[in-house]
C-alpha positions in Angstrom: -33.2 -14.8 -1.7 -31.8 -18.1 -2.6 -29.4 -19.5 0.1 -25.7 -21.4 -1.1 -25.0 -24.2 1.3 -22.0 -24.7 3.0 -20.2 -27.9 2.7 -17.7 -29.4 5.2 -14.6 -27.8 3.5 -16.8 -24.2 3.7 -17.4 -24.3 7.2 -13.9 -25.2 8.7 -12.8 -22.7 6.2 -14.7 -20.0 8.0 -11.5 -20.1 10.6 -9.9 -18.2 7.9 -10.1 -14.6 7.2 -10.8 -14.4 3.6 -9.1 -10.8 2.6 -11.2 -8.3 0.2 -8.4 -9.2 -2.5 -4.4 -10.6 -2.4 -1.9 -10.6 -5.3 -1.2 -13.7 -7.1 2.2 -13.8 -7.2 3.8 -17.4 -9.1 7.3 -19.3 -9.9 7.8 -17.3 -12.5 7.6 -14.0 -10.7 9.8 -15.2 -8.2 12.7 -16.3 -10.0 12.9 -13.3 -11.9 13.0 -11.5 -8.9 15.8 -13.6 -7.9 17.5 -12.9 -11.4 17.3 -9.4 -10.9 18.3 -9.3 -7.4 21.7 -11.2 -8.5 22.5 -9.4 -11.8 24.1 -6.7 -10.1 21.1 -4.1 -11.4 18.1 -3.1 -9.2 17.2 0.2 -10.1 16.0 1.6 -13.7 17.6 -0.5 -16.2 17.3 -3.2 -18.8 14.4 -5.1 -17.0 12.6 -1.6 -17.1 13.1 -1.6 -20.9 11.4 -4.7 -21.4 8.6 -4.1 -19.4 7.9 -0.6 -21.1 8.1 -2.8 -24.4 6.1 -5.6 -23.2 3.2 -3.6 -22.0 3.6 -1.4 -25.5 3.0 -4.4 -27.1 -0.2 -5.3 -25.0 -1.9 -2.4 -25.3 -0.9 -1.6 -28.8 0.3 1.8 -27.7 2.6 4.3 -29.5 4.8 4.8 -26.5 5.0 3.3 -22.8 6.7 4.8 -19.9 7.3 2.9 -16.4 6.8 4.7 -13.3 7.2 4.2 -9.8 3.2 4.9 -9.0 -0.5 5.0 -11.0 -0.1 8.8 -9.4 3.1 10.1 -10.0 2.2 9.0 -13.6 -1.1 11.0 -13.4 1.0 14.0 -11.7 3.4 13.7 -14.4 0.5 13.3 -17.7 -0.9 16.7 -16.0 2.3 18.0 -15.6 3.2 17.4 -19.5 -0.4 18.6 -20.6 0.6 22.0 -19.4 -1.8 22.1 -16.2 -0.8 25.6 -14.4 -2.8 27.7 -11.8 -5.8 28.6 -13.1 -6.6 25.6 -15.6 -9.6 23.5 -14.7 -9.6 19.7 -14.8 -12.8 17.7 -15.3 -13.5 14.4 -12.9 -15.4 12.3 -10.9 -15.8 12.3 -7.5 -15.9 8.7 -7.4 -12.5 7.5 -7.6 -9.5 7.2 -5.2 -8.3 10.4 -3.7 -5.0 9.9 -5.6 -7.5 11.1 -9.1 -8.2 14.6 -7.5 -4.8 15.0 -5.4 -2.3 15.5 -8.6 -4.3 17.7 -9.6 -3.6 19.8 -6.4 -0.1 19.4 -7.0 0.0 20.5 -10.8 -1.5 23.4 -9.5 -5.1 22.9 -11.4 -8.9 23.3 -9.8 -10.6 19.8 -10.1 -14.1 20.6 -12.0 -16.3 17.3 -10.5 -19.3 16.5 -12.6 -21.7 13.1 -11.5 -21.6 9.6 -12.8 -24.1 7.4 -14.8 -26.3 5.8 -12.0 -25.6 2.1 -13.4 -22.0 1.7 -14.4 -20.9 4.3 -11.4 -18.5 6.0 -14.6 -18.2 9.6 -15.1 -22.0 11.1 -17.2 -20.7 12.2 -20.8 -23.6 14.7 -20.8 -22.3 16.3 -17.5 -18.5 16.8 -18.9 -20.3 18.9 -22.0 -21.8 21.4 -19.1 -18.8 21.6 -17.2 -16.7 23.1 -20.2 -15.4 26.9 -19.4 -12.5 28.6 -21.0 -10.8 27.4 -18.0 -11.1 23.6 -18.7 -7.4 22.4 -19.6 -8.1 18.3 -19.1 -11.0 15.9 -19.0 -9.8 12.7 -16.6 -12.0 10.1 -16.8 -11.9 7.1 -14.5 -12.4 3.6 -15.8 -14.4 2.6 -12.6 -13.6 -0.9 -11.6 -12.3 -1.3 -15.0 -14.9 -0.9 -17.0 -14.3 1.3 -20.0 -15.9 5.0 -20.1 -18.1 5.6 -22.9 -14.9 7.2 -24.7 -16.0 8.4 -28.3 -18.3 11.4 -26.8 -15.5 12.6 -24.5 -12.9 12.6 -27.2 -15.3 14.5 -29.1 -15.9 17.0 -26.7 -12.2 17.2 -26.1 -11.5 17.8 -29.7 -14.0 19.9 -29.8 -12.5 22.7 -27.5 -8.8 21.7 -27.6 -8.9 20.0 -24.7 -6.7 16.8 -23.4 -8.0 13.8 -22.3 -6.3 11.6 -19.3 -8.0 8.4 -19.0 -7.4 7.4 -15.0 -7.0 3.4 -16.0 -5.6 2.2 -12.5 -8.4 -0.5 -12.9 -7.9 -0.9 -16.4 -5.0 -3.0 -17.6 -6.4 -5.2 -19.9 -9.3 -3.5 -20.9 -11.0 -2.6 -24.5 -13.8 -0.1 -25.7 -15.3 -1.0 -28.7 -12.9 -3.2 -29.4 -10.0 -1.6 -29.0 -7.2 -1.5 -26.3 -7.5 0.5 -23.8 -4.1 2.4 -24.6 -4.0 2.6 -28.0 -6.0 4.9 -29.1 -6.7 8.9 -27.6 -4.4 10.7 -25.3 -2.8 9.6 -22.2 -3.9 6.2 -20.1 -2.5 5.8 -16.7 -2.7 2.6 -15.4 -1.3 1.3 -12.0 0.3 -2.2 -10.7 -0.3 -1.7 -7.2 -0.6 -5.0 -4.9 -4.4 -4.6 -4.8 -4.7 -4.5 -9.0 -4.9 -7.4 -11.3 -1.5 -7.3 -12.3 1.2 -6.0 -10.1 4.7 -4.9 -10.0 4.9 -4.4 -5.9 4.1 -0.5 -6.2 4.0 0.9 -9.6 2.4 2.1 -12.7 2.7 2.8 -16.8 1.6 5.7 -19.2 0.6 4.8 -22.6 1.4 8.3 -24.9 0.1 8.2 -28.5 2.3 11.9 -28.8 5.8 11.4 -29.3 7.4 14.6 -28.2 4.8 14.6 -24.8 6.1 10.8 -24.5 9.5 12.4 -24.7 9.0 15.0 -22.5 7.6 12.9 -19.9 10.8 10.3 -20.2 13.0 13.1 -19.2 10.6 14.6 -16.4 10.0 10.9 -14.5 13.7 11.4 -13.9 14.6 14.7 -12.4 14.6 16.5 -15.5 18.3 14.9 -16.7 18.6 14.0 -20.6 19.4 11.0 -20.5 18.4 7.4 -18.0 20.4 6.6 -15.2 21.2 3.2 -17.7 22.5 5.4 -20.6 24.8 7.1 -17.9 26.1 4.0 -16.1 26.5 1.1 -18.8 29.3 0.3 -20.4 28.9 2.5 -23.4 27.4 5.4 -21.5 28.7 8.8 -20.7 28.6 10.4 -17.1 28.0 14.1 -18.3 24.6 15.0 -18.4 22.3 17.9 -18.3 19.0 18.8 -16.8 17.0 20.5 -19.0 13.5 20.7 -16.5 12.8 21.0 -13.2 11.8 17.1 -13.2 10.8 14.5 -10.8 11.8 10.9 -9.3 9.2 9.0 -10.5 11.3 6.1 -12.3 10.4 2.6 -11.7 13.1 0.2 -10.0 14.2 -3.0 -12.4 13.2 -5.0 -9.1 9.5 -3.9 -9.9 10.1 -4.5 -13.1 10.6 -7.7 -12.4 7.6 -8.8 -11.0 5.8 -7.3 -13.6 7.5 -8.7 -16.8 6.2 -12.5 -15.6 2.6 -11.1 -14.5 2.0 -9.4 -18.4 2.6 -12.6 -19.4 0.2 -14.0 -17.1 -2.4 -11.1 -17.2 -5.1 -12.2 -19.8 -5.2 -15.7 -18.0 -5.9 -13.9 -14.7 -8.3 -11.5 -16.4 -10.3 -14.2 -17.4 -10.4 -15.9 -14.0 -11.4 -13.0 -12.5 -14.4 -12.6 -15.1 -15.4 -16.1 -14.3 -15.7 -15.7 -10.4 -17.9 -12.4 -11.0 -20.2 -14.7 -13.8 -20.6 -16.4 -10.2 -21.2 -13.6 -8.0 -23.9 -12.4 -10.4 -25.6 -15.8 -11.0 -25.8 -16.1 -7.3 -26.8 -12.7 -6.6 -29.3 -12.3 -9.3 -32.8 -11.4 -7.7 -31.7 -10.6 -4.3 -33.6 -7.6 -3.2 -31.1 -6.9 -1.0 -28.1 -5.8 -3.2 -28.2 -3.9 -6.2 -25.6 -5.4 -9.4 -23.4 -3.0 -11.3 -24.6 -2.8 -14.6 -23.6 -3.2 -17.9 -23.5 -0.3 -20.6 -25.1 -0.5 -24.4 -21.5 -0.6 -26.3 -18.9 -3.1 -26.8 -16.4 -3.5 -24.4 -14.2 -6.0 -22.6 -14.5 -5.5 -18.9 -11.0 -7.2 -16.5 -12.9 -6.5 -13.3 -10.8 -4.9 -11.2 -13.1 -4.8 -8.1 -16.6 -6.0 -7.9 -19.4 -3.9 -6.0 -22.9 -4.3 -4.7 -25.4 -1.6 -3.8 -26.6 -2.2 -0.1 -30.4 -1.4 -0.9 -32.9 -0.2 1.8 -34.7 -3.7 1.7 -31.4 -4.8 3.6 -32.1 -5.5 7.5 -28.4 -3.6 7.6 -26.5 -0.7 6.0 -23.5 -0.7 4.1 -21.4 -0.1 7.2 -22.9 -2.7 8.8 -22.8 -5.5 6.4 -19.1 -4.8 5.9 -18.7 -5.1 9.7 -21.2 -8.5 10.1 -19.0 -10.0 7.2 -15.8 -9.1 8.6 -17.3 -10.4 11.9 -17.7 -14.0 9.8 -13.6 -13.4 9.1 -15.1 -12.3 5.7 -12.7 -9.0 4.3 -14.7 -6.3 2.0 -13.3 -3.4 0.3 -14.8 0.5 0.0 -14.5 2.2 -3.2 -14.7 4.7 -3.0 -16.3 7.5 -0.9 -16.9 10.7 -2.4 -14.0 12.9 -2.9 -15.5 16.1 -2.6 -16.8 15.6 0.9 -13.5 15.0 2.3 -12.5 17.8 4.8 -10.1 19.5 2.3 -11.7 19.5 -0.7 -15.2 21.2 1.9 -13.0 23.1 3.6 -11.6 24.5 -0.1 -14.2 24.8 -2.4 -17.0 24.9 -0.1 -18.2 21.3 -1.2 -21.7 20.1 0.3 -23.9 17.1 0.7 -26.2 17.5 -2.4 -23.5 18.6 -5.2 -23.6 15.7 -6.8 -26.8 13.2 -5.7 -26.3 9.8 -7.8 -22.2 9.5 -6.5 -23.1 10.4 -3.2 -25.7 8.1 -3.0 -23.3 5.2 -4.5 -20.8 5.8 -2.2 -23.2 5.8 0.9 -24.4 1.9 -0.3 -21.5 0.7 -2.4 -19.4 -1.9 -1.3 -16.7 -4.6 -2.8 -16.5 -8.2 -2.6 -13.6 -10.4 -1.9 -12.2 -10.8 -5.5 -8.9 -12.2 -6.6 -6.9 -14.3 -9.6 -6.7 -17.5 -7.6 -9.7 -17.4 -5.6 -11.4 -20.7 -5.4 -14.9 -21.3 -5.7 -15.4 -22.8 -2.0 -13.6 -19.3 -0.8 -16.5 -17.5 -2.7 -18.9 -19.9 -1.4 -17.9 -18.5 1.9 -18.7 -15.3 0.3 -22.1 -16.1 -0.1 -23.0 -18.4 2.5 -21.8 -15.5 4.7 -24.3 -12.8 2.7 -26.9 -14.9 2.7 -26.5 -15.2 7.1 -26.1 -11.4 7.3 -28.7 -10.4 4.8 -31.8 -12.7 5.8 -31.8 -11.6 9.6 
C-alpha cells in the first residue's frame, strides 16, 4: 500500500474535522435568496417556474415538476402510476429507506431483488424473475449516480405493461448511453437535498415524459386543487377553485427555488470537480489490498458521483465499523450508504425478511463505506483523507 505524505498545511489541518460531504453554496446563490426573500413571494411561484423550466431544459425532459422532497416525489410518481393494495413494486435493498417507505404509504408490497456485485445497482436478470401478475412498478436506484443498465428494464417493463420509476436522488446530471438521465423512459425522481450535488435546501424534481400523468401529478403535489397557489393569487388570477383529488402538500417553496436556479447553472462545473477528486481517490487507492473500488459497467455512461464508496476487505487489520470510527477519531467524517433495507426491524418484522435473502447487498452493506466527497474540496483536504487511511489501514 503506497503511503501519501503529509505536508505542513496537512498536518495542522488535522485540527479540523473534515465532514463526509457539505454543500457548496456561492454569491450567486445567496443573492438570489436575498431577491426572493424581498420580492414579497416565498412560497410556490414565479421562481418555481423557472426552476421547473430550467431543469426541463437540462435534462431534456418532456415535463418537470418541483417538489418539496426526492420522496414525496417518489410517493407522488407511485401514487400517479396507480399503485393500490395489492400491486407489487420491484427494488433494491440498497438504497435509502425513503426508496422502500413510499411504497408503504401508496399502499404497495416492495418485491427486493439483489444488485450487480461491482456497480452495487439493481441485477437486470433478477427484476425478469421477480415479475408476477402482481408487479405494478420496477424502481430502480441509480446508486451513487451511476446510471442502471436501463435498456433491459425498459424492456422488461414494456414487456408486461409495467412502469418504470427510476430512483435518481444521486443522479442529477447523469447520462446512459448518451442520453440524459430524464429524457428518455418513464418517471426520474431526483432530489436536492443538502447532502446531493446540487441543492435547493430540502427538495426534489420529477421528470414525466406522459403529459396527462405530468398533469395529474401538478394537481396532486398540491392538495388536489386545479389550479397553483400563483394562478390563484396573482394579479390576473381567480380565487375560486376546485379540488378535483384527494391531493397532497408536496409543492416546493420559491425560497428553495431560489437556491436551486443559481446551482443548475453551476451544476456541470461542480459535476466535473467532483469527477476529478474521485480520478484521485482511485489513483491513490489503486492496488490497496485493503479496500475494494466501485467498478465501472461495460456501456456508455456519464457518471456525477454523488457519493464515493470503498469495500472494507478482510485483508484490513479493521472492519467497516471500525475504520469509520479510527477515521472519525483522526477528525476525518465518513458516510454509510446504505444498510440493507430489508433487515430493518419493520420490513423483518413484516415480511419475515432474514439474513441470507439477498447475499451480494448484504455483503456490500456489511463492508461499504463513503469517503469525504464534495464540490469544493481541495486536494490537501483529501490528502488528509488518505494520509489518514493510510495510518488506520497499515496497523
Amino acid at each position: 500500500m503506497s503511503r501519501v505524505v503529509a505536508n505542513e498545511k496537512t498536518v495542522l489541518m488535522e485540527q479540523e474535522f473534515l465532514p463526509f460531504t457539505t454543500p457548496t453554496i456561492g454569491e450567486d446563490v445567496l443573492n438570489e435568496v436575498r431577491a426572493c426573500l424581498t420580492s414579497g413571494w416565498i412560497a410556490t411561484g414565479p421562481r418555481v417556474q423557472q426552476f421547473e423550466q430550467d431543469v426541463k431544459a437540462y435534462t431534456k425532459a418532456s415535463n418537470a415538476i418541483a417538489v418539496n422532497s426526492a420522496t414525496s416525489g417518489l410517493h407522488l410518481a407511485l401514487v400517479a402510476c396507480g399503485v393500490q393494495p395489492g400491486d407489487e413494486v420491484i427494488t433494491t435493498p440498497l438504497t435509502f429507506v425513503s426508496t422502500v417507505n413510499v411504497i408503504e404509504h401508496a399502499g404497495g408490497r416492495p418485491v427486493f431483488v439483489d444488485i450487480e456485485p461491482g456497480t452495487y445497482n439493481i441485477d437486470a436478470e433478477k427484476i425478469r424473475q421477480a415479475i408476477t401478475p402482481r408487479t405494478k412498478v420496477i424502481m430502480p436506484v441509480h446508486f451513487a449516480g451511476l446510471p442502471v443498465d436501463l435498456d433491459p428494464i425498459y424492456e422488461l417493463a414494456r414487456a408486461h405493461g409495467i412502469r418504470v420509476i427510476e430512483d435518481a436522488a444521486h443522479a442529477i446530471g447523469a447520462s446512459y448511453k448518451g442520453r440524459s438521465i430524464g429524457s428518455f423512459g418513464d418517471i426520474q425522481v431526483f432530489s436536492f437535498h443538502p447532502c446531493k450535488n446540487m441543492t435547493t435546501g430540502e427538495g426534489g424534481v420529477l421528470t414525466v415524459q406522459d403529459d396527462a400523468m405530468a398533469a395529474r401529478m401538478r394537481t396532486l403535489r398540491f392538495h388536489g386543487i386545479d389550479r397553483d397557489s400563483w394562478n390563484r393569487y396573482g394579479k390576473n388570477g381567480s380565487q375560486t377553485f376546485d379540488v378535483i383529488e384527494a391531493g397532497f402538500k408536496y409543492n416546493m417553496s420559491d425560497l428553495q427555488a431560489a437556491i436551486g436556479i443559481p446551482q443548475l447553472k453551476q451544476l456541470d462545473v461542480m459535476n466535473q470537480s467532483r469527477l476529478r477528486l474521485v480520478k484521485r481517490y482511485q489513483e491513490a487507492l489503486a492496488g490497496w489490498q485493503q479496500v475494494s473500488l466501485p467498478q465501472s459497467p461495460d456501456y456508455e455512461y456519464f457518471h456525477p458521483w454523488h457519493i464515493f464508496t470503498i469495500l472494507i476487505t478482510d485483508d484490513s487489520p479493521l472492519n467497516r465499523d471500525g475504520f469509520m470510527e479510527a477515521l472519525k477519531q483522526k477528525n476525518i467524517g465518513t458516510g454509510l450508504h446504505y444498510p440493507v433495507i430489508h433487515l430493518y426491524t419493520y420490513y423483518r418484522n413484516k415480511y419475515g425478511y432474514r439474513p441470507g435473502d439477498f447475499p451480494i447487498a448484504e455483503n456490500v452493506a456489511s463492508r461499504i463505506v463513503s469517503l469525504p466527497l464534495f464540490a469544493h474540496m481541495t486536494e490537501a483536504q483529501q490528502n488528509r483523507v488518505l494520509d489518514a487511511m493510510t495510518k488506520v489501514l497499515n496497523q
